[in-house]
C-alpha positions in Angstrom: 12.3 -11.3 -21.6 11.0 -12.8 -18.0 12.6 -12.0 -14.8 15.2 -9.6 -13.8 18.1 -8.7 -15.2 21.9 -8.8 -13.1 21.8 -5.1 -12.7 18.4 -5.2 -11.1 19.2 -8.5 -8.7 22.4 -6.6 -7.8 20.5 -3.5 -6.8 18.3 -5.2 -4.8 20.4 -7.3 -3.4 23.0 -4.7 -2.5 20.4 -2.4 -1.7 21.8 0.4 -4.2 19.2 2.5 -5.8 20.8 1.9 -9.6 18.8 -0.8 -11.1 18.3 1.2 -14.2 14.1 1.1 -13.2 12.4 3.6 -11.4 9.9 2.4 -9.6 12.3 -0.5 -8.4 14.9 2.1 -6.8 12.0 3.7 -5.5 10.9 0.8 -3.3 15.0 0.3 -2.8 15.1 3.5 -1.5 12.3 2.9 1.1 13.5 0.0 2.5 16.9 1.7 3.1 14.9 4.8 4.3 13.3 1.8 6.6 16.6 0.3 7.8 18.0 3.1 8.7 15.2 4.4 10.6 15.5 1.0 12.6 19.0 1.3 13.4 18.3 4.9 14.3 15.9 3.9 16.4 18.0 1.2 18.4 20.7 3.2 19.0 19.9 6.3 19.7 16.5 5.9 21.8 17.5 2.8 23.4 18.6 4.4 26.8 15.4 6.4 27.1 13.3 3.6 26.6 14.7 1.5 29.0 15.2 4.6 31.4 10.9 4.7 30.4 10.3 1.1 31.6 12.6 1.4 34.1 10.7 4.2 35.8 7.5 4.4 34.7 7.6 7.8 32.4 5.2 8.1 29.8 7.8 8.0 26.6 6.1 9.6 23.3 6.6 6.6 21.0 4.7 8.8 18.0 7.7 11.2 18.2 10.5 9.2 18.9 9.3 7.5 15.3 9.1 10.5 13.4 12.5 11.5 14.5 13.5 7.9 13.2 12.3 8.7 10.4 13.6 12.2 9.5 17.4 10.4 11.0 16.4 8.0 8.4 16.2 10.7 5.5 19.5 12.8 6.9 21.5 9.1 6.8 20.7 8.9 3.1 21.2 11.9 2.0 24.6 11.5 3.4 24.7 8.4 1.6 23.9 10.4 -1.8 26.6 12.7 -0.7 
């Protein structure tokens, strides 16, 4: 058998982590992990970067996107929840 099978489109498509193949969810999981970083990102940091530009204050862009990142892993483990 070629290609991928409904349950695995549908996972991937609807970004759900239950394709029935590991290494598959696994990347579905990243990208989610991605997303959410993203929107993390947007929302919550958006004020203080502008306020950065805005004003000239140094803004530390490594930590504002590890704290994306670690909203990121809190948003889906609430998903899991």
């Amino acid at each position: 058998m070629t290609g991928m099978t409904l349950r695995q489109y549908a996972a991937i498509k609807l970004k759900v982590p239950n394709s029935g193949t590991d290494w598959l969810d696994d990347m579905i999981r990243q990208s989610l992990k991605d997303d959410f970083a993203a929107k993390a990102l947007t929302t919550m940091f958006y004020p203080a970067i502008m306020e950065s530009i805005q004003t000239d204050v140094d803004l530390n862009c490594d930590k504002v996107a590890e704290f994306a990142y670690v909203m990121a892993d809190a948003m889906l483990k609430a998903r899991e929840a």
